[in-house]
C-alpha positions in Angstrom: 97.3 132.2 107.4 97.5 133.6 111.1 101.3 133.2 111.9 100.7 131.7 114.8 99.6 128.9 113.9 102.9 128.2 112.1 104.9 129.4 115.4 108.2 127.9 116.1 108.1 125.7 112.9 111.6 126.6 111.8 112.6 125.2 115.6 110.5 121.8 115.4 112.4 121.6 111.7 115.5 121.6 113.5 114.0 118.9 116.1 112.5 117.1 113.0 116.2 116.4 111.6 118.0 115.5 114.8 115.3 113.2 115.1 116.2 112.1 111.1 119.8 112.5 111.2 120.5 109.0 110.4 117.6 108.0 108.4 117.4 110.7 105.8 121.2 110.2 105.1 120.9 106.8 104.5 118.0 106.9 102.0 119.9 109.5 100.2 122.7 107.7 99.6 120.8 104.5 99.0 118.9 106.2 96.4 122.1 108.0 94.8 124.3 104.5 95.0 121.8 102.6 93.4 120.8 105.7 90.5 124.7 106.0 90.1 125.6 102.5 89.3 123.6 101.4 86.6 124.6 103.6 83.8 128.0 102.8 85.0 127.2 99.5 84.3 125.3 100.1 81.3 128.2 101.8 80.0 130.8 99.0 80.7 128.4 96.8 78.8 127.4 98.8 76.1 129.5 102.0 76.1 131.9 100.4 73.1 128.9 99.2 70.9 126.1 101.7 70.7 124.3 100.3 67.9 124.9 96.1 68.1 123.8 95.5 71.7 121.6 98.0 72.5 119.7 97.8 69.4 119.2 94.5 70.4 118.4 95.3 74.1 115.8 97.6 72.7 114.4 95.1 70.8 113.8 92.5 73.8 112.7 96.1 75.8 110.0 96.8 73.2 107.1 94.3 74.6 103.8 94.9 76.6 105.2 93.3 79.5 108.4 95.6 79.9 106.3 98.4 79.5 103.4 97.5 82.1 107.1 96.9 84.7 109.1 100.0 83.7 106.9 102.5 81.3 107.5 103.6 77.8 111.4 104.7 76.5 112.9 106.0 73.6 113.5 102.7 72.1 114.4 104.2 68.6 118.0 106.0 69.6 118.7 103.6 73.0 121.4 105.4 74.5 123.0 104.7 77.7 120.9 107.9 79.3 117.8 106.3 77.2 118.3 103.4 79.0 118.8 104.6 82.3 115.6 106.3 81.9 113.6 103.8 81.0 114.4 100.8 82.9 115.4 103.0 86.0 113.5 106.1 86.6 110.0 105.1 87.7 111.7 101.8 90.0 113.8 104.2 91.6 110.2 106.3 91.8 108.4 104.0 93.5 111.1 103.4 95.7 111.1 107.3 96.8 107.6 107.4 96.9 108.1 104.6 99.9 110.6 107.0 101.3 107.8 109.8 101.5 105.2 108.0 103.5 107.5 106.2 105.8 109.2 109.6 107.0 105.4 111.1 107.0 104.1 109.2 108.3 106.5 108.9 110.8 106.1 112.5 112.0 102.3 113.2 111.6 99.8 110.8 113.0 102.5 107.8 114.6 103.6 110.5 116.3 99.8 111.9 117.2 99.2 108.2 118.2 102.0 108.1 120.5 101.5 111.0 122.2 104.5 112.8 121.6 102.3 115.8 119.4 100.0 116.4 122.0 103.7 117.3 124.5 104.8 118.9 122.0 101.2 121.5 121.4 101.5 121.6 125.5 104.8 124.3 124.6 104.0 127.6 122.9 104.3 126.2 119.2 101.1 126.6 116.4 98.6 124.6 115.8 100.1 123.3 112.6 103.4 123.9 112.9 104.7 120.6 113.8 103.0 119.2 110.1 104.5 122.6 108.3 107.9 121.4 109.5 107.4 117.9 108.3 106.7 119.1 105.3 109.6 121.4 105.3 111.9 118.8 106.0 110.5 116.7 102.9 110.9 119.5 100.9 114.3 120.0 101.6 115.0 116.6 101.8 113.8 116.2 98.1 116.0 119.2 96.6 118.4 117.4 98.2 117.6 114.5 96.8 117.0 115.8 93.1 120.4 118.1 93.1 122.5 115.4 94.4 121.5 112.6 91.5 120.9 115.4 89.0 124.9 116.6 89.3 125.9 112.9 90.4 125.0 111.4 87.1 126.2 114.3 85.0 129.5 114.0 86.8 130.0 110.4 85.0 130.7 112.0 82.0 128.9 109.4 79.6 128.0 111.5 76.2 124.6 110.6 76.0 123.6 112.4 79.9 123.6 115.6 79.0 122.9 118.1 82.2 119.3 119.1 81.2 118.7 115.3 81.6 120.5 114.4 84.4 118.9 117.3 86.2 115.3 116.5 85.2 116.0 113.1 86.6 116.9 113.9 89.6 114.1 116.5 89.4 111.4 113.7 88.7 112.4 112.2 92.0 112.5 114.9 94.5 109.0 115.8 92.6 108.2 112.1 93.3 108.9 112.7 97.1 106.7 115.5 97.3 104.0 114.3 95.6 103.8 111.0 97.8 104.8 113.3 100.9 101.6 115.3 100.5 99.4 112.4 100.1 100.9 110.6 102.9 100.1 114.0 105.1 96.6 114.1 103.5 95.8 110.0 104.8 97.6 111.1 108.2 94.5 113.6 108.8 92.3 111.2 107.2 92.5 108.2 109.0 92.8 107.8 112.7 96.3 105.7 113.4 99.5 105.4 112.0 98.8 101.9 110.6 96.3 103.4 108.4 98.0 106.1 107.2 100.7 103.9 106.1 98.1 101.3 104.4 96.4 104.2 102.7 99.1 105.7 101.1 101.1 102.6 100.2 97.5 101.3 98.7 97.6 104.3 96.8 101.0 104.2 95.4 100.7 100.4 94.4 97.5 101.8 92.6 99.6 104.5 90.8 101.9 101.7 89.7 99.4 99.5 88.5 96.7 101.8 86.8 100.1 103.7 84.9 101.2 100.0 83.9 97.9 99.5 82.4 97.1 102.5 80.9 100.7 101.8 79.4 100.0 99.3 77.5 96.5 99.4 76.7 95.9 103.4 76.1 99.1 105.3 77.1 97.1 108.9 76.6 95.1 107.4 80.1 98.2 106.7 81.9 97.8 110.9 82.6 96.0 109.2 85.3 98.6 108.1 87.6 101.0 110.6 89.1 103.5 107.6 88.4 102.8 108.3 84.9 103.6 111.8 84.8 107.0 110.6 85.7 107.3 108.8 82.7 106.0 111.9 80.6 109.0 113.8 81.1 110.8 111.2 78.7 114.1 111.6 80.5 117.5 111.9 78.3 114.9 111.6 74.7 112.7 115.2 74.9 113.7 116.3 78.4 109.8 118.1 79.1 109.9 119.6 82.3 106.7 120.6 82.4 104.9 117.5 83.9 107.4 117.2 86.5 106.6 121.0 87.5 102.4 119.8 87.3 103.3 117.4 90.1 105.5 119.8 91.9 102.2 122.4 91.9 100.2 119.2 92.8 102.6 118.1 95.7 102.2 122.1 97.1 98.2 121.6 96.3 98.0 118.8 98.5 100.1 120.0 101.4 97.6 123.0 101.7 94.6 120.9 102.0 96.6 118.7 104.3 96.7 122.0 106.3 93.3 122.9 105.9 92.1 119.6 107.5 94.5 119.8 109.7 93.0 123.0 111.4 89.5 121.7 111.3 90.0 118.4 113.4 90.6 117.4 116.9 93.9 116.4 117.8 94.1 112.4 118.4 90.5 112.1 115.5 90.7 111.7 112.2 88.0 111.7 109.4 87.8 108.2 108.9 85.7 107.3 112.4 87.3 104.3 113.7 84.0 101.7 114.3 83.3 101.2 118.1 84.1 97.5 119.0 81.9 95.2 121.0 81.4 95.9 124.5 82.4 92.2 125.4 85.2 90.7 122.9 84.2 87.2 121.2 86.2 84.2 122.0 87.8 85.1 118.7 89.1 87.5 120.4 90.5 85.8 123.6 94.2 84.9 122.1 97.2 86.4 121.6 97.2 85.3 118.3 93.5 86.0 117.9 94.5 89.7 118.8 97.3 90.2 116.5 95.4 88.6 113.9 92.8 91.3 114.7 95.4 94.0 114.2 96.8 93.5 111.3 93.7 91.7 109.0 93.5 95.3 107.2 97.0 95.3 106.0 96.6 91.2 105.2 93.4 92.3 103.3 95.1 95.6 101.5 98.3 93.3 100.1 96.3 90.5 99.3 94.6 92.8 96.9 97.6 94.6 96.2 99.1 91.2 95.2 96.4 89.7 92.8 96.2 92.8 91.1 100.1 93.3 90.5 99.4 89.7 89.0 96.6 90.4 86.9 98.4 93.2 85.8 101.3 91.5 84.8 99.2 88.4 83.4 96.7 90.8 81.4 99.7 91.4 78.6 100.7 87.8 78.2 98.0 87.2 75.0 100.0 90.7 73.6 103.3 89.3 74.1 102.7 86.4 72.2 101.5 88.5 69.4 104.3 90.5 69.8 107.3 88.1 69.8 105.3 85.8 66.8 106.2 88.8 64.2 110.1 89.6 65.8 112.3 87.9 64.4 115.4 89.1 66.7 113.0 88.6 69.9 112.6 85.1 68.8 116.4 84.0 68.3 116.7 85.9 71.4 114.0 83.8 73.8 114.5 80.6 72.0 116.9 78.8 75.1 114.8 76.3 76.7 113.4 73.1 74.8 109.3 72.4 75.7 108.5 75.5 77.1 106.7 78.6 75.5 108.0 81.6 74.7 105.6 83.6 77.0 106.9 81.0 79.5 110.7 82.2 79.2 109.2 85.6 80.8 107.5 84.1 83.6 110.6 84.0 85.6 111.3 87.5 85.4 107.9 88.5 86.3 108.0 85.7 89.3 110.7 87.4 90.8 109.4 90.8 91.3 106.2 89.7 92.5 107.9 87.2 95.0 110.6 89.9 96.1 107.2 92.2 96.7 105.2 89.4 98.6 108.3 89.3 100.9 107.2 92.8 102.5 103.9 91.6 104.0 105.2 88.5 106.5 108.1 90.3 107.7 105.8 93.6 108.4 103.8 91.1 110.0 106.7 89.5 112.2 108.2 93.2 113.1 104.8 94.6 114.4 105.8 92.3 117.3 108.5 94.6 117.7 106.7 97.6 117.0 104.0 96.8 119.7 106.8 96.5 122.1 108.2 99.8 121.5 105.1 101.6 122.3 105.5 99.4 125.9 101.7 97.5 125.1 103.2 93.8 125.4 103.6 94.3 129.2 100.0 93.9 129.6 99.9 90.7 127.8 102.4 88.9 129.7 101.3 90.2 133.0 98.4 87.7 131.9 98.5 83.8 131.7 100.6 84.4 128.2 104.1 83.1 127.8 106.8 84.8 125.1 106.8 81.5 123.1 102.8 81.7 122.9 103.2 85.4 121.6 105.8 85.7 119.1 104.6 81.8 117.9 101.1 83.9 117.1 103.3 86.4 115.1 104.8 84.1 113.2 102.1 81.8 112.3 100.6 84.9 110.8 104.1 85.8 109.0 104.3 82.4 107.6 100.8 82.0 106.1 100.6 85.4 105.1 103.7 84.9 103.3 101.9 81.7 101.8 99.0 84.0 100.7 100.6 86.1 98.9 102.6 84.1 96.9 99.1 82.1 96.3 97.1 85.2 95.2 100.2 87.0 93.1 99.9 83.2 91.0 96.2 83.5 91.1 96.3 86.8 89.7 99.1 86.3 87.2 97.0 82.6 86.1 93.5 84.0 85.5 94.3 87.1 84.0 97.3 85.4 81.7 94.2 82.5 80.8 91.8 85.5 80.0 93.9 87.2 77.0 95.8 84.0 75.9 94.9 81.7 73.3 96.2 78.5 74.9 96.2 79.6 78.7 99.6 78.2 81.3 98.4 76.2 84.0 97.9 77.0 87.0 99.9 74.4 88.4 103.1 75.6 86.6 102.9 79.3 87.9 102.2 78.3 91.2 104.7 75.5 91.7 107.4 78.4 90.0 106.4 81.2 92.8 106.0 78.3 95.7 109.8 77.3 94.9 110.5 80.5 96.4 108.8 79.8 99.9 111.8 78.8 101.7 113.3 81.5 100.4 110.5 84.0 102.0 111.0 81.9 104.9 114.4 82.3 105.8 113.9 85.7 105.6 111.0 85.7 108.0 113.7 84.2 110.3 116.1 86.3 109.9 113.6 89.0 111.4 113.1 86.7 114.1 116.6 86.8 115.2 116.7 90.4 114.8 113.5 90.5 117.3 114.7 88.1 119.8 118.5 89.2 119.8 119.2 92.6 118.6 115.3 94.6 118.6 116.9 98.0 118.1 118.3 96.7 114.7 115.2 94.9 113.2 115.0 97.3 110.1 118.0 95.3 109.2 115.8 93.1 107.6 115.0 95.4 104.8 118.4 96.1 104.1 118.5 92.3 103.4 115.2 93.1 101.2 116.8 95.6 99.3 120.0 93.5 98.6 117.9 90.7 97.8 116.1 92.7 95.1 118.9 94.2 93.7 121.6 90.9 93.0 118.7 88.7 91.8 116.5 91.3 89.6 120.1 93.2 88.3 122.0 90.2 88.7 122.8 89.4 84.9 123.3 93.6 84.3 125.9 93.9 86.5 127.1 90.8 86.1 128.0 90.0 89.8 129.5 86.9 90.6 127.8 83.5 91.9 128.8 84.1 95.5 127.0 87.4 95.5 123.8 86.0 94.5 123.7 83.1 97.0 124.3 85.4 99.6 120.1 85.9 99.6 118.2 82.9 100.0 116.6 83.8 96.6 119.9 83.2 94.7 119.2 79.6 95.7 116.4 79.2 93.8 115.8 78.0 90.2 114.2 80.0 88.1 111.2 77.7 86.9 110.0 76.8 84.4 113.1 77.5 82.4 115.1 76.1 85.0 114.5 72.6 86.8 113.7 73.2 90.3 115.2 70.7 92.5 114.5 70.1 96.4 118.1 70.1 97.4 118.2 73.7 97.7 114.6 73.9 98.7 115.1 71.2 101.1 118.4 73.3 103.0 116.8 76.8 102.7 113.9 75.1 104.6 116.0 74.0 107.4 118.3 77.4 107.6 114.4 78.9 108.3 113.4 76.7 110.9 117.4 76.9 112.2 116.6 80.4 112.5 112.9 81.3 113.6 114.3 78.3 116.7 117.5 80.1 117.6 115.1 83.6 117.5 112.3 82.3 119.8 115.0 81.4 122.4 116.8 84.7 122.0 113.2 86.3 122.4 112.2 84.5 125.3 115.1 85.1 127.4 116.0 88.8 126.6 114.2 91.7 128.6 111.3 93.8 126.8 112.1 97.2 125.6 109.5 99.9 126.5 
């Protein structure tokens, strides 16, 4: 390659992590804390009785559902590393592969979008140097990332981590953050705007998830499919095999050359993917603020809709085995056996629920903070200089917040009902899945106003929110493991909810959750309408 067309790339590195000094930091020691913890946990739990508790963990571990969520495990000698590594690694995988096409994305086409690339070619840098640094800084920000939860869970000292394990843990992940950081630069030639990029290779991720989680259950050998799956193949802390974690480092390196090669062939500010040329007058469809918005974002509406009826199907296609399943255990079935008139298969709904309705949080508040998003890039002063008033505008935000976040908690119980009816003898009704995921709507809406009085009062700090997410996630899906205390759980709106149909939902909750939402979308609007815009 002609050097220089890689000129300066060590310098727009350096630029690359000034820019990142904050961000990279905190992902890294969001991803340590939260790898760190649980077998900290797991050893305070199980650490004094190796073969009582965790031979009955394993047991309630070993069903098609847990292995469609979290991938296969060493189930026959469940150790606290064995158990790390199963019900952690490929979560906290998913997670990084997040990381990887945020920070792209970030630094490739938003940044082509925004014009900042096309300043920054105007200097005497190379062609693709300002991509090569990207990737540089992912690359150093995943040995980071593998060597500093490698050591850091060796460091705990617990018998069953040896260091060959630890380090191919931490190894899986900085191979995860490659692999998803080459894809992401792959989309960002590929497609023609940031949003896209982002869509196209979180698409492609929940697609990794989903096909692995099949393939899991239905013909492991086929999970080889999803480079989600090779993550799994290492078999962490049980055979420790390196070797598919360094096929998706040589993969990762595979796809940032290509993402260089289409890189040199392209216009800067085009992409592959020809954007379609509008209309040459708009329709009256068109003629709204909230028409407009709508217009934006239907391709991200469209892409988690899908994403969310599929993560149900998924999860509803293994129903008919668990039933199977728990019939001929024994243990499983002492174990389940807590809640008079409802099914076994029923007792897992709420688990399931719960990650689908934590997920089908992400789409109405990405919704709500592209109000934001189009007022950093300074393109709502054209809008109001019209006959538009703030109230109209962010109200057409958050109409489309709140009914996406209705959507997707209607197609994740869609999903999860017709695939659960296909593969089970007698089939749950509809009525009970959905009523257990709708519980949850007041939930989803007080965050939605949370990120409204992020917007309206404090706009620099609206990623907030998914800080808020994250916390959310973790008391209420690793509440019970780390056995946190009520208080901690009801401080997300999620804590507040029963979990149906095990538990009885009552409106009280519902009913004050409800009222903190509207409390706070209200006191947002105000803030929103009297504060100045940001450009």
């Amino acid at each position: 390659m002609d050097k220089t067309l890689l000129s300066k790339t060590a310098r727009l590195s350096y630029f690359i992590l000034r820019l990142d000094r904050i961000r990279i930091p905190l992902w890294l020691f969001g991803l340590t804390f939260f790898t760190i913890i649980v077998p900290i946990a797991f050893d305070e739990l199980y650490g004094s009785d190796s073969a009582g508790e965790t031979a009955g963990l394993a047991e309630t571990m070993a069903n098609p559902a847990m292995t469609a969520m979290v991938g296969p495990g060493n189930l026959d000698d469940y150790t606290i590393g064995a158990m790390t590594a199963h019900q952690m690694l490929l979560m906290t995988a998913v997670i990084v592969g997040l990381m990887a096409i945020l920070l792209v994305a970030r630094h490739t086409r938003a940044d082509e979008e925004d014009g900042r690339l096309e300043m920054i070619r105007s200097f005497p840098v190379g062609r693709l140097s300002y991509l090569n640094a990207t990737l540089l800084v992912i690359t150093g920000t995943s040995v980071l990332l593998a060597l500093i939860n490698g050591f850091g869970l060796y460091a705990l000292g617990i018998e069953s981590m040896n260091l060959e394990g630890s380090m191919l843990y931490g190894a899986s992940l900085g191979a995860t953050l490659l692999f998803f950081a080459g894809i992401t630069a792959i989309f960002a030639q590929l497609s023609q705007s940031s949003r896209g990029t982002i869509g196209l290779s979180i698409s492609f991720l929940l697609l990794a998830y989903l096909v692995r989680g099949m393939t899991d259950v239905s013909n492991e050998a086929l999970s080889w499919i999803s480079p989600l799956g090779w993550v799994t193949k290492a078999e962490v802390y049980w055979n420790n095999n390196w070797w598919p974690i360094l096929l998706l480092t040589i993969g990762s390196f595979l796809l940032f050359i290509l993402a260089n090669f289409f890189n040199a062939i392209r216009d800067l500010e085009s992409g592959f993917f020809a954007a379609r040329p509008g209309r040459k007058y708009a329709s009256l469809f068109l003629q709204s603020p909230l028409a407009l918005s709508l217009r934006l974002q239907r391709t991200g509406i469209i892409a988690w809709g899908i994403g969310m009826f599929v993560l149900g199907a998924s999860y509803g296609s293994v129903l008919g085995d668990l039933e199977a399943f728990i019939s001929d255990n024994e243990l499983y079935s002492q174990l389940l056996v807590q809640a008079e008139g409802v099914s076994i298969t029923e007792q897992f709904l709420p688990m399931l629920i719960i990650v689908m309705t934590l997920i089908g949080v992400i789409p109405p508040i990405m919704a709500i903070n592209k109000l934001r998003a189009e007022e950093k890039k300074g393109r709502l002063e054209h809008l109001l200089s019209r006959a538009v008033s703030r109230t109209e505008l962010i109200g057409g935000y958050l109409l489309i917040s709140v009914v996406n976040g209705f959507v997707m908690v209607l197609l994740g119980a869609l999903g999860l009902w017709s695939a659960g009816n296909a593969v089970m003898d007698e089939g749950i009704r509809f009525g009970t899945i959905f009523s257990a995921m709708m519980a949850y709507y007041p939930a989803i809406l007080v965050m939605i106003g949370v990120a409204v009085v992020l917007i309206g009062f404090v706009p620099r700090w609206t990623n907030i929110i998914w800080l808020y997410v994250f916390y959310s996630f973790i008391v209420i899906y690793f509440g019970g493991l780390f056995q946190f205390p009520d208080w901690v759980g009801k401080l997300s709106p999620f804590g507040h909810v029963a979990q149906a149909p095990v538990e009885e939902v009552t409106l009280r909750p519902l009913f004050f959750l409800s009222i903190i939402a509207v409390a706070l979308i209200a006191s947002g609007m105000i803030g929103y309408k009297k504060r100045d815009l940001e450009s």
